[in-house]
Backbone bond lengths (Angstrom), bond angles and torsions (degrees), N, CA, C in turn:
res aa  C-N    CA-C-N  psi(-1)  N-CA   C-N-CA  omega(-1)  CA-C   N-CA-C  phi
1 X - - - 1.445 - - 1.521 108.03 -
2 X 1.301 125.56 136.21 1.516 119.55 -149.31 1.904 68.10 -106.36
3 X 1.212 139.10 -79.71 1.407 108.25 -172.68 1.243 128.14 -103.11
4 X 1.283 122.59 178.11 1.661 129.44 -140.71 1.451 86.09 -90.22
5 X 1.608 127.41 145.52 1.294 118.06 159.29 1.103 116.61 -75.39
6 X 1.529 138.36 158.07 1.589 130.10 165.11 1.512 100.26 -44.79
7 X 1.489 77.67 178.72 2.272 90.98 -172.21 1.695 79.65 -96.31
8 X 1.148 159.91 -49.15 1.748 117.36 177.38 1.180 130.63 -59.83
9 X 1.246 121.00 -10.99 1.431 127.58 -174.06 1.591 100.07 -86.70
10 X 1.565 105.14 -46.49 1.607 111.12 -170.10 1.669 103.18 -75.90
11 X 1.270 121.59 -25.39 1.777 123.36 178.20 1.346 88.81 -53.37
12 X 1.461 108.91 -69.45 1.166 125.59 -151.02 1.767 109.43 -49.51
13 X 0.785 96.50 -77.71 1.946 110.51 154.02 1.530 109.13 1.97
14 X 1.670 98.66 -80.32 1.582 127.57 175.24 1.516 108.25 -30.36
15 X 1.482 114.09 -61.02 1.775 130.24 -158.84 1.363 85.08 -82.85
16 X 1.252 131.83 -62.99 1.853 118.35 -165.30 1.621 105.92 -44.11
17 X 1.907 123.07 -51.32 1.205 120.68 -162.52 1.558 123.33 -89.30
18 X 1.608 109.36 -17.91 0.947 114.39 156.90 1.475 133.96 -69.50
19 X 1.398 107.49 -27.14 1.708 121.41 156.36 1.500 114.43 -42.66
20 X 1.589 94.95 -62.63 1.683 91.45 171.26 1.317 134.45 -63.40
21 X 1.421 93.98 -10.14 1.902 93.14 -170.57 2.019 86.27 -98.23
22 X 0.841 112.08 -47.53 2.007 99.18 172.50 1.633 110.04 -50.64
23 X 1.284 119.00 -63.03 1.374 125.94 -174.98 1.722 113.07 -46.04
24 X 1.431 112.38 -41.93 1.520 105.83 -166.55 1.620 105.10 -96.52
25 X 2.193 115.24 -10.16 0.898 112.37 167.73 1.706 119.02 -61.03
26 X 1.383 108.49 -26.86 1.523 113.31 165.80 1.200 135.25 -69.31
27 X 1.348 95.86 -15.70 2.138 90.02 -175.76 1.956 71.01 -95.95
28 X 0.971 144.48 -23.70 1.362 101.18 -174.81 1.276 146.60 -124.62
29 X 1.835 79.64 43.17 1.483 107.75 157.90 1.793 112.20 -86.32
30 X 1.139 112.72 -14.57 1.676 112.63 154.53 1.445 109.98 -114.45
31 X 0.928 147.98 29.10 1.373 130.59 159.14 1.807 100.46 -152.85
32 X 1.353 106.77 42.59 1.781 102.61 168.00 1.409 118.85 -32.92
33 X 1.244 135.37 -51.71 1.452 127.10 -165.59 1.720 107.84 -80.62
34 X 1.273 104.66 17.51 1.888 95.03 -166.88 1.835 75.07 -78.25
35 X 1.426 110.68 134.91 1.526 132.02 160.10 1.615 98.96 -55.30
36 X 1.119 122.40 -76.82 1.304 146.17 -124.01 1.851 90.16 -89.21
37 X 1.382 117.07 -29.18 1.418 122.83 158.68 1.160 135.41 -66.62
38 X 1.502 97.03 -30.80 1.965 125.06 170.24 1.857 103.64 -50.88
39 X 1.253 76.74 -62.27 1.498 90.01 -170.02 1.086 147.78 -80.18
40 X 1.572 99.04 -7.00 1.765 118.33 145.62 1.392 133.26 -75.15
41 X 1.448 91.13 -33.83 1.567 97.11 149.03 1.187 138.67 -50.07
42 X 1.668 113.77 -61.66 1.448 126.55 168.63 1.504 102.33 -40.65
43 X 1.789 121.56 -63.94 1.607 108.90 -178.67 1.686 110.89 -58.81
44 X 0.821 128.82 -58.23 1.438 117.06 -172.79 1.527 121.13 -45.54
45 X 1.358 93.53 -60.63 2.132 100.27 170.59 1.346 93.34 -48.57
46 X 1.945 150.94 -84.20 1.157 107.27 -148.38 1.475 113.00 -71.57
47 X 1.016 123.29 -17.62 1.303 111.55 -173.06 1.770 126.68 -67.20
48 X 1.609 98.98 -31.67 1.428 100.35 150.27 1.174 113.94 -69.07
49 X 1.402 141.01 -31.49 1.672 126.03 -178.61 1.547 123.06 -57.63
50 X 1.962 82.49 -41.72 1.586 82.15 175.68 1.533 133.09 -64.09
51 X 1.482 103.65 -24.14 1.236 124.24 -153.97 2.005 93.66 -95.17
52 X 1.221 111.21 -47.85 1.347 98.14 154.54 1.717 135.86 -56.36
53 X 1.401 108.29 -36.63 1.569 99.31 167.06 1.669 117.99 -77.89
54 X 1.909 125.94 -7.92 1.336 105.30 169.24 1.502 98.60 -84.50
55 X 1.522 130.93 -12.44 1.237 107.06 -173.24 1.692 116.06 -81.95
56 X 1.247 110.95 -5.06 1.725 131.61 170.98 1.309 107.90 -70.53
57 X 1.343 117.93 -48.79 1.355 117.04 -166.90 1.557 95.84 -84.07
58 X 1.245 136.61 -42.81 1.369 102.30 -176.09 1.713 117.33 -105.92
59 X 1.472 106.40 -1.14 1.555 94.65 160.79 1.340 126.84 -145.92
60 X 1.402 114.35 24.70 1.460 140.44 176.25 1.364 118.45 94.49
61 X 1.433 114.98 155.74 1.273 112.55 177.73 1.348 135.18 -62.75
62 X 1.716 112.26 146.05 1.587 122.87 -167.35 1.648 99.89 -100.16
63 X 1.008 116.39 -29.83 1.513 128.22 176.76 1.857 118.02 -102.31
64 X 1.388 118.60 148.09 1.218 104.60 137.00 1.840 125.77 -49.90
65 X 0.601 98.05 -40.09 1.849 90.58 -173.80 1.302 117.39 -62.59
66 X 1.503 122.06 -17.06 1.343 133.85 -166.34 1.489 106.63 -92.56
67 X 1.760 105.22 -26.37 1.805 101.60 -156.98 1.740 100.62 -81.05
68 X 0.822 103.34 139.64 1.391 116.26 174.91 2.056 125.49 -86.48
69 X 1.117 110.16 80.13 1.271 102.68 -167.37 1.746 126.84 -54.73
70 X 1.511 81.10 -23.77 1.658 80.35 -177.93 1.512 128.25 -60.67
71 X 1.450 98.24 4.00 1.760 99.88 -155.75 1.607 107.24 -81.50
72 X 1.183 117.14 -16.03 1.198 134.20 168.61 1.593 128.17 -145.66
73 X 1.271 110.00 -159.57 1.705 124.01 -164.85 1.500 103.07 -102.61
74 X 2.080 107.81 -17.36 1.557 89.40 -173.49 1.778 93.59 -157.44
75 X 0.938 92.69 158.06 1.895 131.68 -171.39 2.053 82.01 -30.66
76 X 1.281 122.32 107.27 1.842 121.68 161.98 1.099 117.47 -84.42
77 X 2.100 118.59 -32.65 1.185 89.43 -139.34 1.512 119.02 -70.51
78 X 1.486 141.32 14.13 1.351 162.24 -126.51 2.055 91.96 -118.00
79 X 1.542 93.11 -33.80 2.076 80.12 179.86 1.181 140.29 -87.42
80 X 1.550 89.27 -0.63 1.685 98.05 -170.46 1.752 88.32 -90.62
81 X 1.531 99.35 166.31 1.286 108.39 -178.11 1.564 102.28 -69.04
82 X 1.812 117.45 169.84 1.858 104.03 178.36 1.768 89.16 -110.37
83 X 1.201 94.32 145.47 1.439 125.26 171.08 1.799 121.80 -0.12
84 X 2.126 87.19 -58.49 1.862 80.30 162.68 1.439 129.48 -92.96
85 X 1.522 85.21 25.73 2.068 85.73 -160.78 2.187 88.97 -80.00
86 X 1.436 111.15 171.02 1.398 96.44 -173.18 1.402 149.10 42.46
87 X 1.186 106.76 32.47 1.664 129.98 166.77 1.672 91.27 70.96
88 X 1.466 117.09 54.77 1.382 122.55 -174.03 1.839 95.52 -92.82
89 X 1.233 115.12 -79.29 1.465 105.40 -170.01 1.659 114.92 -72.74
């Protein structure tokens, strides 16, 4: 994506695909071998991954997995605004 979506568009984004990646993680804890379940999964998980690391890069991380420690000498993730701060959720 050549530009960043706003952070409601990208929350928003985040909560729709992560829904799907919880929701279909449940049917396949009873139906593991469905192919066609595998593999909506696989698209949804990266697509939330991805969609969580552009929302890191342009307005900090939503996860531990996203924050990047190297960026400095001390603990950030505390400056960015949180998620519902600014008509976020």
């Amino acid at each position: 994506m050549n530009q960043t979506r706003n952070r409601r568009e990208l929350l928003s984004h985040i909560n729709q695909v992560s829904f799907a990646v919880d929701d279909v993680k449940l049917f396949l804890d009873t139906h593991p071998d469905d192919q066609e379940a595998l593999a909506f999964f696989e698209n949804y998980s990266r697509q939330r991954n991805m969609a969580l690391k552009e929302y890191a890069a342009a307005y900090g991380p939503l996860t531990v997995d996203t924050s990047d420690c190297s960026r400095g000498k001390h603990w950030n993730w505390i400056n960015e605004p949180w998620p519902w701060q600014e008509g976020g959720c």
